[in-house]
C-alpha positions in Angstrom: 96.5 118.5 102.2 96.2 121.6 100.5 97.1 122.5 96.8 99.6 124.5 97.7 100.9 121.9 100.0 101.3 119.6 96.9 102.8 122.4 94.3 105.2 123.1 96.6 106.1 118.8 97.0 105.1 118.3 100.3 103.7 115.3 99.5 104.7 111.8 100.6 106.4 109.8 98.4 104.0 107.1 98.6 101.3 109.3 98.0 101.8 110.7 94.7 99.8 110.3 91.6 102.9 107.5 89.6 102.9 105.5 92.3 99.1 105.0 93.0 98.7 104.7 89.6 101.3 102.1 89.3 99.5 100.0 92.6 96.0 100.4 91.2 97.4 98.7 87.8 99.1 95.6 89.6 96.0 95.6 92.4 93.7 94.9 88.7 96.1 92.6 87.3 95.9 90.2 90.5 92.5 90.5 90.8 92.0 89.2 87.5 94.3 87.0 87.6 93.5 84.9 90.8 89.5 85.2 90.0 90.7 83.2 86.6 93.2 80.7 88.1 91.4 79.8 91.4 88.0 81.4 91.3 88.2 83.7 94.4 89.1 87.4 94.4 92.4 88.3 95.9 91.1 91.7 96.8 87.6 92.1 97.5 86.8 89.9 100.2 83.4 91.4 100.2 82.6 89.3 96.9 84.1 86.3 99.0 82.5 86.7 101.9 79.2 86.9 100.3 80.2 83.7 98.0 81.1 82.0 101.2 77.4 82.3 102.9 75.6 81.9 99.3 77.1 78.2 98.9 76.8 77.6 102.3 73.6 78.5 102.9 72.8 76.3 100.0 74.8 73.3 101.8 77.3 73.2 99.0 79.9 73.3 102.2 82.9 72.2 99.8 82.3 75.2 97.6 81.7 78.2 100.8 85.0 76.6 102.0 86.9 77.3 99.0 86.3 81.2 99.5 87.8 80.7 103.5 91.6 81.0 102.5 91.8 84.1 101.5 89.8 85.7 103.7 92.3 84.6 106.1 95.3 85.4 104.5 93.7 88.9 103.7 93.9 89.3 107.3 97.4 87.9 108.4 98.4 90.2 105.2 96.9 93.4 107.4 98.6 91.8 110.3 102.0 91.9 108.7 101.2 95.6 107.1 100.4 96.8 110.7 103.7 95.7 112.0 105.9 96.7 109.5 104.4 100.1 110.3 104.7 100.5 113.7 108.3 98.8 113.5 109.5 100.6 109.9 108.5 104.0 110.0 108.6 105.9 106.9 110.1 102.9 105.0 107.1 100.4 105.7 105.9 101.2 102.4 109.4 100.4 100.4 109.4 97.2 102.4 105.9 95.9 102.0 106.3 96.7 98.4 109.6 94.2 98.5 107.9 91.8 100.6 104.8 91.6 98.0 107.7 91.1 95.3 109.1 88.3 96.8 105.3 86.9 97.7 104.6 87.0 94.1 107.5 85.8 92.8 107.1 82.6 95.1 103.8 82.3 93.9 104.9 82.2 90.2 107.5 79.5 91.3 105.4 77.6 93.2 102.4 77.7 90.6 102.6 74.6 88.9 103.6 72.4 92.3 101.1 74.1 94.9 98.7 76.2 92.2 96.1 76.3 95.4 98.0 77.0 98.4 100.5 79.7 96.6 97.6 81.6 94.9 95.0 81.6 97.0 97.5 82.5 100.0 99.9 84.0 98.5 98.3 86.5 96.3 95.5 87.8 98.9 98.4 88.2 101.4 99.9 90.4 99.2 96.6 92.3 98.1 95.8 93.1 102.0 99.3 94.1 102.4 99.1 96.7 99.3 95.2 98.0 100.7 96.3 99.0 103.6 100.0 100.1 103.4 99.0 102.7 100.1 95.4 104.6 101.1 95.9 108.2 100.2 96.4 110.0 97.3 97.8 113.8 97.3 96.6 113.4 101.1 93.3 112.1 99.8 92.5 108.3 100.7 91.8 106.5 98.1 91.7 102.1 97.4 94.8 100.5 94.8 93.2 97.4 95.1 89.2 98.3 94.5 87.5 100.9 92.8 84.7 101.6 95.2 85.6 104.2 97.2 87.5 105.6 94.2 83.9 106.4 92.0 82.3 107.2 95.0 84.9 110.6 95.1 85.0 111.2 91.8 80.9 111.3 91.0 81.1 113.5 94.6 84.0 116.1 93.3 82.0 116.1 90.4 79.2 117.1 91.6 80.7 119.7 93.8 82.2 121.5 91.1 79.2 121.1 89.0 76.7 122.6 91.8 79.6 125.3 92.8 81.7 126.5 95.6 83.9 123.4 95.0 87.4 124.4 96.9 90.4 124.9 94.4 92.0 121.6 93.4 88.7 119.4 93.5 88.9 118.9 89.8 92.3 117.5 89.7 91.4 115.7 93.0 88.4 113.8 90.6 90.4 113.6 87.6 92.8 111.1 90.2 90.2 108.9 91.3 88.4 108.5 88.0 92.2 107.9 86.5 92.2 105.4 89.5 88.9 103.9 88.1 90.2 103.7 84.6 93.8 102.3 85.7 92.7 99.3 87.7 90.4 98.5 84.7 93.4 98.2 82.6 95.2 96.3 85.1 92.5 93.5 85.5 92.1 93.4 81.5 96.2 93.3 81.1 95.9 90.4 83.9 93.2 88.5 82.0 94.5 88.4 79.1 98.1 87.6 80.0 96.9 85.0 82.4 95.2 83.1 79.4 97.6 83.2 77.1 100.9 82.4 79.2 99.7 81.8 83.0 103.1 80.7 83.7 104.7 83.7 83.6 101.5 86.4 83.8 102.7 87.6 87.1 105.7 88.6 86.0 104.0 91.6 84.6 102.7 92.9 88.2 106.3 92.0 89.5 107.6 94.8 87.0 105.2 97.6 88.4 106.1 96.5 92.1 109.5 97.1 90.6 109.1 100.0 89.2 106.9 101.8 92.3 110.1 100.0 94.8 112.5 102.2 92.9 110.5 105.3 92.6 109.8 105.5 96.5 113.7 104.8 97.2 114.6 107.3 94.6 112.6 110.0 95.5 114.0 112.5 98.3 113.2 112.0 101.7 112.7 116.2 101.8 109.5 115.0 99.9 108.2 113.3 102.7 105.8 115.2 105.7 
């Protein structure tokens, strides 16, 4: 997408810089707060994956079975994302947002009954869901829920305008992803602090930004959509 293509609002409503913003904020906050609680990530399954084979290649099988759950509901979470786009359409996005609401909502309730099953599930159901329903950014793709790919464009734009020749717009483009950087950071300090000192209700907080991001899509004009 071009700059002019943006200024002008041509850009999907899911796309635009509030909304990431607001994703990469609760995709920190869970993060943190299922690493703390049941000592897997809910987003990067690479960190899990490579937990899984450490332990078991040590024949700590109890342990590399621990990280197996999420991986798997990391994938029936892509699944679900999958479908809802081929039978949504334009509102896929809205509805996984309410879907991941009402996942993490569960999981709150559920916490102190079935702390295992809920968060390990729950919460990487809705991470996978979030990853790959939300990938661009002004037309860009970008990660809410990790901030590899993120730096990776930033230190690139960077450099292109540094070394010169950089098309217009590649300085805003890596002011976005280093925000993106910056606001997942927050999130997974916001989640590991809240999730110490009142775990019973710490994921109320990214219930609020799913919230907020639900209403801003359904308020926003559909003539802003390509």
């Amino acid at each position: 997408m071009s700059t002019l293509d943006v200024a002008a609002g041509a850009i999907r409503r899911d796309e635009t810089v509030e909304i990431v913003m607001l994703l990469a904020f609760a995709g920190g906050y869970i993060d943190a707060y299922t690493w703390i609680i049941h000592g897997v990530m809910a987003n990067a399954q690479t960190a899990n994956v490579v937990l899984l084979w450490v332990y078991a290649m040590a024949g700590d099988w109890m342990q590399a079975v621990h990280f197996a759950p999420p991986i798997l509901a990391f994938t029936v979470g892509i699944v679900i994302a999958a479908w809802l786009r081929r039978v949504a359409g334009d509102r896929a996005g809205a509805l996984s947002i309410l879907v991941e609401i009402v996942f993490l909502i569960t999981v709150g309730v559920l916490h102190n009954r079935l702390p295992d099953l809920a968060g390990t599930l729950g919460i990487s159901l809705v991470a996978a869901m979030q990853a790959a329903m939300f990938v661009k950014v002004e037309g860009s793709v970008c990660s809410t829920v990790m901030i590899t790919g993120n730096l990776r464009q930033s230190v690139e734009t960077i450099f292109a305008v540094v070394y010169g020749g950089a098309p217009p717009g590649t300085l805003r483009k890596s002011g976005i992803f280093f925000a993106l950087c910056a606001v997942f950071g927050c999130g997974a300090a916001a989640g590991a602090f809240a999730t110490k000192a009142f775990p019973d209700l710490a994921l109320g907080i990214p219930v609020v930004a799913l919230l907020i991001v639900l209403l801003r899509c359904e308020a926003t004009p559909r003539g802003a959509i390509r």
